[in-house]
C-alpha positions in Angstrom: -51.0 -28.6 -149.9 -47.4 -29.6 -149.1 -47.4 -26.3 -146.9 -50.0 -27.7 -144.5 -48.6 -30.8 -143.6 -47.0 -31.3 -140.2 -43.2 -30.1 -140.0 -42.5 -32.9 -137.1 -44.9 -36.0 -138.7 -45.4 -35.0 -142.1 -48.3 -37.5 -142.3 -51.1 -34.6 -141.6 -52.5 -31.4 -142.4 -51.3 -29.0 -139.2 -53.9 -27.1 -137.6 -54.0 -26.6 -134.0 -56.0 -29.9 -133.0 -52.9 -31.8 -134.7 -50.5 -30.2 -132.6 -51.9 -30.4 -129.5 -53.8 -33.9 -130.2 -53.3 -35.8 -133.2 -49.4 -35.4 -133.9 -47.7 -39.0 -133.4 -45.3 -37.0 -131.5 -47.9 -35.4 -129.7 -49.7 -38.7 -128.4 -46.0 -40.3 -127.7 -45.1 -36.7 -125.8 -48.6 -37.3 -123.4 -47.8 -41.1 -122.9 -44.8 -40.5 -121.6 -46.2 -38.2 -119.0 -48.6 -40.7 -118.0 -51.5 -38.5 -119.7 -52.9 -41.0 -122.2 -56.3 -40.0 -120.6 -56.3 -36.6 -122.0 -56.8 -38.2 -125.6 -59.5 -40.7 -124.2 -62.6 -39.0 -126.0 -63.9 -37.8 -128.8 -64.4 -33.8 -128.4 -63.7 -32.3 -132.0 -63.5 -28.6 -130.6 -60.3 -27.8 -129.3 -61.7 -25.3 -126.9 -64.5 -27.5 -125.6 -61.4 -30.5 -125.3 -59.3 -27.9 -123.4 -62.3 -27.6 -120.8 -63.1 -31.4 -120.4 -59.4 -31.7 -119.8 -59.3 -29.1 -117.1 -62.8 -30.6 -115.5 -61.6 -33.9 -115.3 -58.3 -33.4 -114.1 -56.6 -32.1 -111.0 -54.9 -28.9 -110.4 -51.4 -30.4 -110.8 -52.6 -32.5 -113.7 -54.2 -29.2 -115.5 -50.8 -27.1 -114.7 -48.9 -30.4 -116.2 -51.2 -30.2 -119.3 -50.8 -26.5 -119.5 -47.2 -26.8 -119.5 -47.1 -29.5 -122.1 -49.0 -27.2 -124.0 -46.6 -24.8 -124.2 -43.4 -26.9 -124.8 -45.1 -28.3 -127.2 -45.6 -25.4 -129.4 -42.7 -24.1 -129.0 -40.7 -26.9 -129.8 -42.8 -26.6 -132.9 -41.7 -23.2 -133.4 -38.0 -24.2 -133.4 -38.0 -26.5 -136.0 -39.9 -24.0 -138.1 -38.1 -20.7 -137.3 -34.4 -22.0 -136.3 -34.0 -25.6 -137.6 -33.8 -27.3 -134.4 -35.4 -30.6 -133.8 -36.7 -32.6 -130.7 -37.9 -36.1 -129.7 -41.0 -36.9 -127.8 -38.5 -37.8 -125.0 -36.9 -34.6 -125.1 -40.1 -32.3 -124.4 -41.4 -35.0 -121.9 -38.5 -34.5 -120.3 -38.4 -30.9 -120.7 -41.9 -30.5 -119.3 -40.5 -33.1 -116.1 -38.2 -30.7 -115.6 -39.7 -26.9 -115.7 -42.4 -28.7 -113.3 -39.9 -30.1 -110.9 -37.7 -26.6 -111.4 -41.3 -24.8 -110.4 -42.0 -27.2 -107.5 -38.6 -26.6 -106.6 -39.3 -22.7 -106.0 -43.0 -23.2 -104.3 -40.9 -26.0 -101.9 -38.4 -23.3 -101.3 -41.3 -21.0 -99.9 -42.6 -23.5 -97.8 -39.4 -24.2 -96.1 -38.6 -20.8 -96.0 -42.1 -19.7 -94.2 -41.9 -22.7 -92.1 -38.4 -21.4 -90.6 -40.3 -17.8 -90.0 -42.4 -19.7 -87.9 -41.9 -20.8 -84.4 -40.4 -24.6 -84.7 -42.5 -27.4 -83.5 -40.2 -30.0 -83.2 -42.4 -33.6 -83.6 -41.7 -35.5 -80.8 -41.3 -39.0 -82.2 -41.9 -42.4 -80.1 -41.0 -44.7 -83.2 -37.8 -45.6 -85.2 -37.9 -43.7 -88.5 -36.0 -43.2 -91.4 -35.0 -40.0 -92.6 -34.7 -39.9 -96.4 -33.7 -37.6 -99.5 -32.1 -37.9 -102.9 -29.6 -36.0 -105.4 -30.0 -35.3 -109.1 -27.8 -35.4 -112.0 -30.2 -33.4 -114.6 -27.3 -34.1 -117.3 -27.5 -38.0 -117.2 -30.9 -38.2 -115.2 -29.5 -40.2 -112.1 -30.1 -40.0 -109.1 -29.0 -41.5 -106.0 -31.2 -42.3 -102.5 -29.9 -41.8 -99.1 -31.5 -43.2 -95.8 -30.7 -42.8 -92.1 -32.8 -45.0 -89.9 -32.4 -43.1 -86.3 -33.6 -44.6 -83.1 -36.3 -42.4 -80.7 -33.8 -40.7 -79.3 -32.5 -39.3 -82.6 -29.4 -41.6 -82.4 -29.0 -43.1 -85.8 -28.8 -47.1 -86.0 -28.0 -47.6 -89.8 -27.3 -45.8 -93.5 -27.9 -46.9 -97.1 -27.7 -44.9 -100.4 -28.8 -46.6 -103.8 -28.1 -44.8 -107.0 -30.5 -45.1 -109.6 -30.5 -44.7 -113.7 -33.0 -42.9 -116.2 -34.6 -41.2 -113.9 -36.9 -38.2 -115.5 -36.8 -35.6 -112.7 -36.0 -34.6 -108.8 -39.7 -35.3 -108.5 -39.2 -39.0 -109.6 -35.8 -39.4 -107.5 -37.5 -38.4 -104.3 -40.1 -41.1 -104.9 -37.6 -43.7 -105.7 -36.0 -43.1 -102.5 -39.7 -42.8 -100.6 -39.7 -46.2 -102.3 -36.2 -47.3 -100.9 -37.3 -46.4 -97.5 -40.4 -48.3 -97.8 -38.8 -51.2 -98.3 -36.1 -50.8 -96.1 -38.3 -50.8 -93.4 -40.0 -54.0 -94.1 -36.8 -55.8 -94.5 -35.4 -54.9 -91.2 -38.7 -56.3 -89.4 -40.4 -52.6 -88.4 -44.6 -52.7 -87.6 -44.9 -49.0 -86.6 -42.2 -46.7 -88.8 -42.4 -42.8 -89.1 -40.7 -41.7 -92.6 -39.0 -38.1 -93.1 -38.3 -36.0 -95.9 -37.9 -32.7 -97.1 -39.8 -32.6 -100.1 -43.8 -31.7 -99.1 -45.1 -32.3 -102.2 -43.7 -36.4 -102.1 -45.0 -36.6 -98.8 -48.5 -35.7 -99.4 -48.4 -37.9 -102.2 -47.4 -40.9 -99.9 -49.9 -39.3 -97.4 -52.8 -39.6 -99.8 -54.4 -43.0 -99.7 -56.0 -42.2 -103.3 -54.4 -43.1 -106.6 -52.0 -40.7 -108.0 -52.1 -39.8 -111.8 -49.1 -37.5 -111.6 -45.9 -37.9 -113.7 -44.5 -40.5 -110.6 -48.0 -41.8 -110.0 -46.5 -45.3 -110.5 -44.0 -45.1 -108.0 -46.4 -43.6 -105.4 -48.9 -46.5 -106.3 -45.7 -48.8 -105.4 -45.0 -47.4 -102.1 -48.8 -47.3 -101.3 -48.9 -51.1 -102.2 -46.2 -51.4 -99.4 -48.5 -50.1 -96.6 -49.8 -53.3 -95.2 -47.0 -54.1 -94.6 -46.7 -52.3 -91.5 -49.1 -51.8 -88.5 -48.8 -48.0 -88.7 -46.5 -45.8 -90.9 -46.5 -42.0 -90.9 -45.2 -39.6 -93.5 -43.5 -36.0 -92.1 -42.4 -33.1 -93.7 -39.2 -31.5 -92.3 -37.4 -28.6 -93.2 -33.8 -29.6 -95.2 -31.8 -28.4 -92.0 -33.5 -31.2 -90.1 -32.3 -34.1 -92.7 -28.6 -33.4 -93.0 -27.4 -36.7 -92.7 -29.8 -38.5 -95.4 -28.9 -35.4 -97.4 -25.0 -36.4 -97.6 -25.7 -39.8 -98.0 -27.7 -39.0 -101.2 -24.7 -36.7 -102.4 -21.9 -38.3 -101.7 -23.0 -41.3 -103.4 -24.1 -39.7 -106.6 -21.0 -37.9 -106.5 -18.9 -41.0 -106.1 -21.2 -43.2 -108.4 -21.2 -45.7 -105.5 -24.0 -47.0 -103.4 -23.2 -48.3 -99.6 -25.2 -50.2 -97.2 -24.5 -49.2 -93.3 -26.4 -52.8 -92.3 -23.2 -54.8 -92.9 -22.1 -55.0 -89.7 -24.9 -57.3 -88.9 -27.3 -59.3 -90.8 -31.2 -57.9 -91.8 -32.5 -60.4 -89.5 -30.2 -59.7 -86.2 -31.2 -56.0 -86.7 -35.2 -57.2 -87.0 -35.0 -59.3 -84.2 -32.8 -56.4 -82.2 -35.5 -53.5 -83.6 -38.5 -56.0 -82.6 -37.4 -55.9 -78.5 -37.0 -52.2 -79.0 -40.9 -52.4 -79.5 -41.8 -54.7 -77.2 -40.1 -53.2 -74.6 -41.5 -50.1 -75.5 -45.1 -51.6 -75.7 -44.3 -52.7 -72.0 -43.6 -49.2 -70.4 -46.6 -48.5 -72.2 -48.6 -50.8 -70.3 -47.0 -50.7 -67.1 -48.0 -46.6 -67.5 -51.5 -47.6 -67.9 -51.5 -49.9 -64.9 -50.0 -47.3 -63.0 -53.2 -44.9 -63.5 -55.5 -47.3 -63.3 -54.2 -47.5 -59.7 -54.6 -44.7 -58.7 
């Protein structure tokens, strides 16, 4: 019957495994998300598909899928009951978004319980580059900002990039994980610590094995970058800690400009000036080490 078909394809009879499986808009919706897996079998319960999902996947892949379920429906619902009509793009994007918005809350804890705490304060002995990024949610840009800051905290350059159709805050604080990355190999660094203030991006980068997460593709990027370097470290830090990447990020999505704080000198003088630093540094090191043999 006409009354059975699907109100968003209108190509099948609706029952619960069209909506959640067979819908064109349905398999377009889990593409997007990078979730083609979910439809790579042939399970015809619902139910018993529901638990292969949630064995197979990880936890933030089954609270993904969970959430997907439910925009899903109830973007369903809206057409049906009020007339109002989305694209695949537009509940991928919602499900991006109540994701980041609920990341944004457990991050907020984090920080939060980490300033209850007594601060350790890491006690670097490499350059690093501090990083963060804002997000317009209206037009989905975003914009990177970067301090690269000397042992002594002392900061030695800036750069902010803005960046277009970006999905989420999530995918913005990889792009600039991913502007860092690449920072530091142009500017000639072998040991680098990196810095941010969102945990979840950072045990991402931390994790050596391949992220399927809604950014996996950018994580996979800056993980191809690794070799790059001798040695390079991920940190969490609280948000009061990365004030200066922080403005760099707003002020240039604010102003719809990007800058570059490296003009002042070529890439290659500041390689070959941040290339004495460690080899001066891998000096004192040894001299230390001669000294206690000595004794």
């Amino acid at each position: 019957m006409v009354e059975d078909r699907c109100v968003r394809c209108c190509q099948g009879e609706e029952d619960t495994n069209h909506v959640f499986r067979l819908c064109p808009i349905t398999k377009e919706i889990w593409s997007q998300l990078n979730f083609n897996w979910v439809l790579n079998n042939s399970i015809p319960d619902l139910w018993n598909w529901f638990t292969w999902v949630f064995n197979q996947g990880t936890n933030e892949q089954c609270r993904i899928f969970c959430c997907g379920l439910w925009l899903i429906w109830a973007n369903r619902n809206k057409l049906i009951y009020e007339g109002k009509s989305s694209t695949s793009q537009d509940i991928s994007k919602q499900i991006n978004s109540y994701i980041s918005e609920l990341d944004g809350i457990k991050n907020k804890a984090l920080i939060l319980e980490a300033n209850a705490r007594p601060k350790q304060h890491i006690q670097r002995v490499n350059v690093a580059i501090y990083f963060d990024a804002a997000f317009d949610s209206q037009n989905f840009r975003s914009a990177s900002g970067l301090a690269v800051k000397d042992e002594g905290g002392r900061t030695l350059a800036t750069k902010s990039i803005l960046h277009v159709n970006v999905a989420s805050p999530f995918a913005a604080e990889a792009h600039a994980g991913f502007q860092l990355t690449k920072l530091g190999i142009n500017m000639g660094f072998h040991i680098l610590d990196i810095l941010g203030d969102l945990k979840t991006v950072i045990t991402k980068c931390q994790n050596a094995n391949r992220d399927r997460s809604t950014i996996g593709a950018i994580i996979s990027d800056i993980q191809s970058l690794k070799p790059h370097f001798q040695e390079i470290r991920f940190y969490f830090i609280p948000r009061l800690e990365n004030t200066e990447a922080h403005r760099l990020s707003k002020e240039a999505l604010k102003n719809g400009t990007w800058r570059e704080g490296l003009q002042v000198r070529s890439e290659k003088k500041w390689s070959k000036i941040f290339w004495d630093l460690q080899v001066k540094r891998k000096d004192k090191m040894n001299k230390s080490i001669g000294m206690e043999k000595g004794k």
